[in-house]
Residue frames as a rotation matrix with the C-alpha (Angstrom) as fourth column:
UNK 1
0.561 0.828 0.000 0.00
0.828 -0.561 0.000 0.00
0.000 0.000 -1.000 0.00
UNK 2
0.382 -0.428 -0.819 2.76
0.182 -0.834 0.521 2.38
-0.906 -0.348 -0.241 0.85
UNK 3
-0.462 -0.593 0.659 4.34
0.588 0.352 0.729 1.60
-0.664 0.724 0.186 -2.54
UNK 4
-0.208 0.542 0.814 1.16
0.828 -0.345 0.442 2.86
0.521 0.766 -0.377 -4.70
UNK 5
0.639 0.333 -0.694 0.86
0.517 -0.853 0.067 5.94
-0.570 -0.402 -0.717 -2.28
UNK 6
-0.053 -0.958 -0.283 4.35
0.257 -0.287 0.923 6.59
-0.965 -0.024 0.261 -2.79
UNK 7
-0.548 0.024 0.836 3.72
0.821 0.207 0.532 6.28
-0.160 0.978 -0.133 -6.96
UNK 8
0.491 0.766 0.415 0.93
0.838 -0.545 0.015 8.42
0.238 0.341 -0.910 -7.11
UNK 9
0.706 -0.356 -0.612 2.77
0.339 -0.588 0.734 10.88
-0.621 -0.726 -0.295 -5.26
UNK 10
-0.199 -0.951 -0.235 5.40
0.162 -0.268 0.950 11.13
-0.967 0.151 0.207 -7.51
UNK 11
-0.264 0.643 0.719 3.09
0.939 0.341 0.040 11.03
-0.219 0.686 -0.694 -10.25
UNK 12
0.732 0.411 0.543 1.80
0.509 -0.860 -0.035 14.73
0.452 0.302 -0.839 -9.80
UNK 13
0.687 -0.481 -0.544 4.94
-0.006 -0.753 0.658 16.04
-0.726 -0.450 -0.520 -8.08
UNK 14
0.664 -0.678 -0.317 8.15
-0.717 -0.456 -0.527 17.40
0.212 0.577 -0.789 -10.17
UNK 15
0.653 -0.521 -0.550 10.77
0.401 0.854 -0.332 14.52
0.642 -0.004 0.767 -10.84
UNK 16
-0.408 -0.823 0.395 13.42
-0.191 -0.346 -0.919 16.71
0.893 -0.451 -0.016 -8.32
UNK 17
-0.199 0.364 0.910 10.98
-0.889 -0.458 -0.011 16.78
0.413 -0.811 0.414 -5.62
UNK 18
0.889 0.348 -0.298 10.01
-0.350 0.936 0.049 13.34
0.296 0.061 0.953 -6.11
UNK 19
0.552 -0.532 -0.642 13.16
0.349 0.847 -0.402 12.06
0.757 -0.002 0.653 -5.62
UNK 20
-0.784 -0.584 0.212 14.30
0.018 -0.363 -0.932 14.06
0.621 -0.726 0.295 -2.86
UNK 21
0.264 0.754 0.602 11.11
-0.931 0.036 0.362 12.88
0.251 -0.656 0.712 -0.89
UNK 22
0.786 -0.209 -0.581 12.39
0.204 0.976 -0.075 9.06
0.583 -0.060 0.810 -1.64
UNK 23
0.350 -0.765 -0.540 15.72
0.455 0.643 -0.616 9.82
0.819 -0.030 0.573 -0.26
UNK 24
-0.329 0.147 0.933 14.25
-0.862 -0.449 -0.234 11.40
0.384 -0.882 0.274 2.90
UNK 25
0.354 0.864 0.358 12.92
-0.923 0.261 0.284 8.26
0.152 -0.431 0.889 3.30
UNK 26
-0.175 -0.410 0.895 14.27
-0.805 0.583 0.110 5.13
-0.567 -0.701 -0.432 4.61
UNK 27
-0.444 0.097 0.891 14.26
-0.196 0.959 -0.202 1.94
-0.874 -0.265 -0.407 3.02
UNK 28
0.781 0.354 0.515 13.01
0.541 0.029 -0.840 3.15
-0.313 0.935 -0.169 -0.71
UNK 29
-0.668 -0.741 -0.068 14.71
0.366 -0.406 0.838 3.87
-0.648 0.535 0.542 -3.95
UNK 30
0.681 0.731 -0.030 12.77
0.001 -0.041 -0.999 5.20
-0.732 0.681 -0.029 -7.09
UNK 31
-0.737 -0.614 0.283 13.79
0.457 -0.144 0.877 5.30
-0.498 0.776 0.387 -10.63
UNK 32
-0.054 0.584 -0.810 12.50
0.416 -0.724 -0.551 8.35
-0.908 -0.366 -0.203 -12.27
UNK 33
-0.829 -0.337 0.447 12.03
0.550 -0.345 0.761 9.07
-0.102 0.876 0.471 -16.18
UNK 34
-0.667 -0.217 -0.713 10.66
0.406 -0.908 -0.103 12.50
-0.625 -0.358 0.694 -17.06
UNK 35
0.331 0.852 0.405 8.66
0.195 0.358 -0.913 14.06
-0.923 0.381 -0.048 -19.32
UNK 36
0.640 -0.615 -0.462 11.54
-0.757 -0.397 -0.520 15.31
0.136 0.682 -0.719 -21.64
UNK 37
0.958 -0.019 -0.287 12.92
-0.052 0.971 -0.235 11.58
0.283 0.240 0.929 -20.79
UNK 38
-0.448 -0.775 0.447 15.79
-0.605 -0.105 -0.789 12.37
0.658 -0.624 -0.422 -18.30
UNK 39
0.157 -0.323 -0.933 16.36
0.522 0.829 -0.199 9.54
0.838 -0.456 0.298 -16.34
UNK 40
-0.280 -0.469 0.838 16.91
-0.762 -0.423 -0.491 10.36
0.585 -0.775 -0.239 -12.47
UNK 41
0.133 0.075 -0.988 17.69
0.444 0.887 0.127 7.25
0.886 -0.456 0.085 -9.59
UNK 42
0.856 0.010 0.516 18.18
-0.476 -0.374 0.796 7.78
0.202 -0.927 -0.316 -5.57
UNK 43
0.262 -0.951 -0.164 21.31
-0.828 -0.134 -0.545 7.40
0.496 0.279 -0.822 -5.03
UNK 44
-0.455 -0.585 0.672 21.00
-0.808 0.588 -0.035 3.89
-0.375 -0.559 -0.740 -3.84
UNK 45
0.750 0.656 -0.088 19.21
-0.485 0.455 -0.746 2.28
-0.449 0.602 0.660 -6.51
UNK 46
0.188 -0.708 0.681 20.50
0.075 0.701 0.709 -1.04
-0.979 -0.082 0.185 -7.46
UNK 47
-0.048 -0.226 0.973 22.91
0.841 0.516 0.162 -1.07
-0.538 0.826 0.166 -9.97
UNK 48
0.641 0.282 0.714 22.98
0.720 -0.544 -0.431 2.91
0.267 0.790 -0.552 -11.14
């Protein structure tokens, strides 16, 4: 459940914000692709 909050959430917020909310948080990563297709990961996302 926390997962699809977490989605939606990131869904209507700006990909920067979005991903500096994940990596306030504990225990999640996100991988993030824009709407001009820039690519942005939390800096513990496997494998980036």
């Amino acid at each position: 459940m926390m997962a699809d909050g977490l989605a939606t959430a990131l869904m209507v917020m700006d990909a920067k914000n979005g991903k500096k909310l994940i990596e306030s948080m504990s225990g999640f990563e996100a991988y993030l692709i824009t709407k001009n297709m820039e690519k942005l990961v939390t800096s513990s996302f496997p494998n980036s």
